[in-house]
C-alpha positions in Angstrom: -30.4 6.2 -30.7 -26.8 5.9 -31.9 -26.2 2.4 -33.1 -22.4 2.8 -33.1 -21.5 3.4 -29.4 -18.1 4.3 -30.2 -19.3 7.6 -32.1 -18.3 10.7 -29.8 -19.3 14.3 -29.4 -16.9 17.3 -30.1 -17.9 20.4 -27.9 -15.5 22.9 -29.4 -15.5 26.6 -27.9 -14.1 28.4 -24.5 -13.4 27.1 -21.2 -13.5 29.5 -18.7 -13.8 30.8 -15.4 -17.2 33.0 -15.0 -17.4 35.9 -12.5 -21.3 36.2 -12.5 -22.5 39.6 -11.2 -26.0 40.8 -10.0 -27.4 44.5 -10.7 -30.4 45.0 -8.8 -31.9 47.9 -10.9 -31.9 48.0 -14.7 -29.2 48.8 -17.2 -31.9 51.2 -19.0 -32.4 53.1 -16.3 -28.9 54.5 -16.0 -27.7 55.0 -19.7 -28.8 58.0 -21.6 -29.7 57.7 -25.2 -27.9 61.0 -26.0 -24.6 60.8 -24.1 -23.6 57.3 -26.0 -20.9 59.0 -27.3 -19.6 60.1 -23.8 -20.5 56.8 -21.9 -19.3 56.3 -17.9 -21.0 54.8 -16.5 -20.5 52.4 -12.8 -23.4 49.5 -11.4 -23.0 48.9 -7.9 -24.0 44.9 -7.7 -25.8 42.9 -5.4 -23.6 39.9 -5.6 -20.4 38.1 -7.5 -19.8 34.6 -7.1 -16.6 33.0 -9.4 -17.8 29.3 -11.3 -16.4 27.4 -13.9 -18.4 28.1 -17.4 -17.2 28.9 -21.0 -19.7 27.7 -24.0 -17.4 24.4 -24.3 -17.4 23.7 -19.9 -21.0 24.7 -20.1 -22.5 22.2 -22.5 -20.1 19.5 -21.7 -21.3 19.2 -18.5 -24.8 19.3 -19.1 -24.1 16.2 -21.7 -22.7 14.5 -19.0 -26.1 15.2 -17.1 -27.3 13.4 -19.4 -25.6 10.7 -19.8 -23.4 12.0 -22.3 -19.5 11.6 -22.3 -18.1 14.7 -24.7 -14.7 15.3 -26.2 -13.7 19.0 -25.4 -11.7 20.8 -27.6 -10.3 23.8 -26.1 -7.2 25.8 -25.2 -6.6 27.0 -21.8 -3.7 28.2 -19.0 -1.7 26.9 -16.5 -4.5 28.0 -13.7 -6.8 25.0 -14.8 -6.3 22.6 -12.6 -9.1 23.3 -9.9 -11.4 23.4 -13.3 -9.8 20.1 -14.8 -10.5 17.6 -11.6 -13.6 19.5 -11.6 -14.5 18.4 -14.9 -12.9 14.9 -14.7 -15.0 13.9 -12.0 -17.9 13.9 -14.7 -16.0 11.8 -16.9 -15.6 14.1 -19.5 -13.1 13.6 -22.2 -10.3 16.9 -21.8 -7.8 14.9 -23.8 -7.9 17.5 -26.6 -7.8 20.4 -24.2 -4.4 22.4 -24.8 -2.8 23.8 -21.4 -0.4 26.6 -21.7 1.9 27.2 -19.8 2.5 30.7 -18.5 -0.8 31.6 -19.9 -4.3 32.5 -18.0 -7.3 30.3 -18.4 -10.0 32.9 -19.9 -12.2 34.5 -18.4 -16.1 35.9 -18.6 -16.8 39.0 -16.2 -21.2 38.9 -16.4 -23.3 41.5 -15.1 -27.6 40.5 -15.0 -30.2 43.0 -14.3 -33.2 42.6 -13.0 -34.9 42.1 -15.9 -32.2 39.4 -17.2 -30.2 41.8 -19.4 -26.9 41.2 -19.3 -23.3 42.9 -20.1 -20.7 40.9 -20.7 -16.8 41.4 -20.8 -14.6 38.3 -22.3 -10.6 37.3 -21.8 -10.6 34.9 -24.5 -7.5 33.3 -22.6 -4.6 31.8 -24.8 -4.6 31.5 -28.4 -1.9 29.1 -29.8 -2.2 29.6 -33.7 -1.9 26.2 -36.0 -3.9 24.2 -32.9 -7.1 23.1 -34.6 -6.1 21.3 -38.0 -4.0 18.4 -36.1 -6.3 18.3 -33.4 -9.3 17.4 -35.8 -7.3 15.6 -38.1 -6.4 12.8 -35.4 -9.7 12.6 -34.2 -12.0 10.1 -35.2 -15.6 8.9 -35.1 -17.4 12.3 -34.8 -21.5 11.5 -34.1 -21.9 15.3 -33.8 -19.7 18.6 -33.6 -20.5 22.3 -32.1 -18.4 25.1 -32.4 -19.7 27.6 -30.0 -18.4 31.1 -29.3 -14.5 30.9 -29.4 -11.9 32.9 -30.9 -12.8 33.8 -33.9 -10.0 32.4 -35.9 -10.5 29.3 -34.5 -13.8 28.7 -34.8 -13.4 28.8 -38.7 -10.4 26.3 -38.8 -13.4 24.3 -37.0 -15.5 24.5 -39.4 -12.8 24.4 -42.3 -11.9 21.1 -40.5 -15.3 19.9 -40.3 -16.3 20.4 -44.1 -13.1 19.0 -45.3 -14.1 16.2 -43.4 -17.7 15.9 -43.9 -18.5 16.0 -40.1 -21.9 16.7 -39.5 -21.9 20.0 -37.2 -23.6 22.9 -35.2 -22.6 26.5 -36.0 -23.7 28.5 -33.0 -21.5 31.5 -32.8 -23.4 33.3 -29.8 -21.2 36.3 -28.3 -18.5 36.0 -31.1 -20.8 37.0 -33.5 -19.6 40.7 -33.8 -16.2 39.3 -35.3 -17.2 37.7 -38.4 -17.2 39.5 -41.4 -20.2 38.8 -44.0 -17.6 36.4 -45.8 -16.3 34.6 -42.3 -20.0 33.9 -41.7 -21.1 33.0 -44.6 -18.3 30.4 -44.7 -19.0 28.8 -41.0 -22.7 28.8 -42.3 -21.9 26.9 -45.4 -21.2 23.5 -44.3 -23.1 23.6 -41.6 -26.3 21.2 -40.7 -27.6 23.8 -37.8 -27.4 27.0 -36.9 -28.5 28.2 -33.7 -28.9 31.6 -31.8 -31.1 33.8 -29.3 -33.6 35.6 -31.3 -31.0 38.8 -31.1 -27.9 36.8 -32.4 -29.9 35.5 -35.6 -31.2 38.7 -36.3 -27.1 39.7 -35.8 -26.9 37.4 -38.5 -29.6 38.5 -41.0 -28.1 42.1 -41.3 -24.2 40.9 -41.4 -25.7 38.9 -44.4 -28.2 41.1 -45.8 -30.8 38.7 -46.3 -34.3 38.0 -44.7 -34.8 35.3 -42.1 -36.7 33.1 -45.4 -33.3 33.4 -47.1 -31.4 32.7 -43.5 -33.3 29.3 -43.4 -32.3 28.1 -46.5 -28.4 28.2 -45.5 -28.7 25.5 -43.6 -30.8 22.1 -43.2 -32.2 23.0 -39.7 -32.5 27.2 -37.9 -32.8 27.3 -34.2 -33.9 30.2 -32.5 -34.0 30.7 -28.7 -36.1 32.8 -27.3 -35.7 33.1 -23.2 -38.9 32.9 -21.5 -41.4 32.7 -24.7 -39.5 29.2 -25.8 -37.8 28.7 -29.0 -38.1 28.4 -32.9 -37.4 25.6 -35.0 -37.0 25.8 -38.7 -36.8 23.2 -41.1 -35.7 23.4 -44.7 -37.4 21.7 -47.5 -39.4 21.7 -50.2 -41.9 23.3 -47.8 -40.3 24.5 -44.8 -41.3 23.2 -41.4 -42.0 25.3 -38.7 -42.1 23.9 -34.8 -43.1 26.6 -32.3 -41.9 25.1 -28.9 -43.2 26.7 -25.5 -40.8 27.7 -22.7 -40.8 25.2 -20.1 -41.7 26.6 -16.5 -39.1 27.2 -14.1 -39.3 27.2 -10.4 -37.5 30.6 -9.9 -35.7 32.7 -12.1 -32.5 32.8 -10.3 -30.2 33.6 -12.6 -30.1 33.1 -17.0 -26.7 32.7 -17.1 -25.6 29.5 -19.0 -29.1 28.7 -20.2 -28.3 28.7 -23.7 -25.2 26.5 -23.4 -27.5 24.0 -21.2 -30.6 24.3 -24.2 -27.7 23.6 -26.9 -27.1 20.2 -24.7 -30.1 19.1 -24.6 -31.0 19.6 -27.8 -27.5 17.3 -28.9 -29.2 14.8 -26.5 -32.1 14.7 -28.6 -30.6 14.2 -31.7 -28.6 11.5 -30.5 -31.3 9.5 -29.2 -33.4 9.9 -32.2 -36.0 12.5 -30.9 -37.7 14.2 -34.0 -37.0 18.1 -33.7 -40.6 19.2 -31.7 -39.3 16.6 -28.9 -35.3 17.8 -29.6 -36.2 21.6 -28.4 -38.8 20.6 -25.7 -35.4 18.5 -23.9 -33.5 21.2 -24.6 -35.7 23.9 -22.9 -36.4 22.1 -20.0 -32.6 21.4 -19.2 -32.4 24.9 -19.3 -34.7 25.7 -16.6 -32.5 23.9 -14.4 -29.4 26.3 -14.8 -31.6 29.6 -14.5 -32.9 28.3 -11.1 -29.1 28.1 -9.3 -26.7 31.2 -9.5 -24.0 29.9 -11.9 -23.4 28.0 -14.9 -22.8 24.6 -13.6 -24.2 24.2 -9.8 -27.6 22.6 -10.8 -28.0 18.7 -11.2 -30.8 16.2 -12.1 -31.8 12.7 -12.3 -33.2 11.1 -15.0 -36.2 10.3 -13.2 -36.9 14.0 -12.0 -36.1 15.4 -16.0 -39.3 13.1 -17.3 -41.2 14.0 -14.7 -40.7 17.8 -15.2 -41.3 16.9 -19.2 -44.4 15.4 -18.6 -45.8 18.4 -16.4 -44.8 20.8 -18.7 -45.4 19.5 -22.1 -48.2 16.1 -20.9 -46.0 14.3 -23.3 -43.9 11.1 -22.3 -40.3 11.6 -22.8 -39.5 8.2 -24.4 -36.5 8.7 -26.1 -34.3 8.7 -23.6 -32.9 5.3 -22.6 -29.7 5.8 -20.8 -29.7 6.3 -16.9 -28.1 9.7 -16.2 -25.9 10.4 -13.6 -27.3 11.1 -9.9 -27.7 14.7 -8.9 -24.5 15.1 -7.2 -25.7 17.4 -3.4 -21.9 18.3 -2.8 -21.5 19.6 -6.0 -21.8 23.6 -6.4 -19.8 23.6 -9.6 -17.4 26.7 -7.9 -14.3 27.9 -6.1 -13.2 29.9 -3.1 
């Protein structure tokens, strides 16, 4: 548990609106190993329905789930308003949230299989240059920072920011990935406490870097890796390192995986911040990540605090003890959308 109350959490990364897309056959089916070269290729979708996500609106709003009240920091356009009250109404801090003005909130345009592949096309959505060193630099009291997939050039001034000032932080650079360089990455990773990925994004990271995933570990004090349905990894450095398998928790459907990651990086904040050791950290984190893949969208599922330890016990027959505070009602208007 945090002792000082006043101690907040920076969620650092995109704000956008998400037009989430269903394919009803699978990607492999239609694209020919041979013909890369000359690819055209069109997937007639069962379904689009427009929600508010981004990494940042994602995992912001599953902290407030949970009782948490996160800082956003974040750039977007004049077309945020519907996304702002939406966001308000969950008490979450968007004083640090840039709106510019004759500029387009960004925007995520995701296509799902049937077998939860996904393609994904990203409008990153303004990018003010010299926003992130006064932002951080007047910002105090930092429990816990994650910079998640952003524009690149941002997301090292966050972690420039965040060394310089010794703020403990989590690098988890998902889609954004592909832009670092071997010396970009190697710099986020540097001063960071934890990096986390998908089993496909760390490996991402093992060949940008050239090393093995024994040398990966050692870049940082703790290695998450996500891996959908089987559950995650958890790797510990030390003078032996520690290594926490952690099964998948059982959803009720499989409605859709979008946002799951984002809702798995909040739980696992919630963890740390309520003093869970690292087993109990990813077993929160995976459960709260069941709920999104059950609704279609990133933020249209809800919970009580009651109904999360229940689901906890069944699917891990431990008590979840750690948390204390009483998270918000599930909200039944709220379908975290817009017509």
């Amino acid at each position: 548990m945090l002792k000082n109350k006043s101690l907040k959490i920076a969620v650092s990364g995109s704000l956008a609106y998400d037009q989430i897309m269903n394919f009803p056959g699978c990607f492999g089916d239609h694209i020919l190993p041979d013909q890369i070269h000359n690819l055209n290729v069109s997937f007639f979708l069962g379904g689009l329905k427009v929600s508010f996500g981004g990494t940042a609106g994602n995992i912001a709003y599953n902290l407030g789930l949970l009782g948490v009240r996160p800082t956003i920091f974040g750039v977007v356009g004049e077309d945020f308003s519907s996304y702002e009250t939406w966001l308000k109404k969950r008490k979450i801090d968007l004083s640090r949230v840039k709106k510019m003005t004759g500029e387009k909130t960004a925007a995520a345009y995701i296509i799902t299989d049937r077998k939860d592949n996904q393609i994904t096309a990203f409008y990153p959505g303004p990018l003010p240059k010299n926003y992130v060193r006064p932002l951080v630099a007047g910002f105090k009291n930092i429990a816990w920072a994650i910079i998640s997939p952003d524009d690149k050039a941002r997301m090292l001034d966050y972690a420039a920011m965040y060394q310089q000032k010794r703020i403990p932080y989590i690098f988890d650079p998902g889609q954004a990935l592909i832009a670092f360089s071997p010396a970009e990455l190697k710099k986020a990773l540097s001063g960071a406490q934890i990096l986390i990925g998908n089993d496909y994004e760390i490996k991402l990271a093992q060949n940008k870097l050239g090393i093995d995933l024994k040398t990966l570990i050692k870049t940082v004090e703790i290695l998450v890796i996500t891996k959908g349905g089987e559950g995650s990894e958890i790797y510990q450095r030390g003078d032996k390192v520690k290594k926490i398998i952690v099964p998948a928790a059982r959803p009720k459907n499989t409605c859709d995986p979008t946002g799951a990651g984002d809702a798995y990086r909040a739980g696992f904040i919630k963890g740390l911040l309520s003093g869970g050791d690292l087993k109990t950290c990813g077993q929160l984190a995976g459960l709260v990540a069941v709920y999104t893949v059950e609704k279609f969208g990133t933020q249209t599922h809800s919970f009580t605090l009651a109904g999360l330890k229940k689901r906890y016990y069944e699917n891990y027959r431990e008590r979840l003890t750690v948390l204390k505070e009483k998270a918000p009602d599930a909200d039944g208007t709220a379908q975290g959308s817009f017509s």
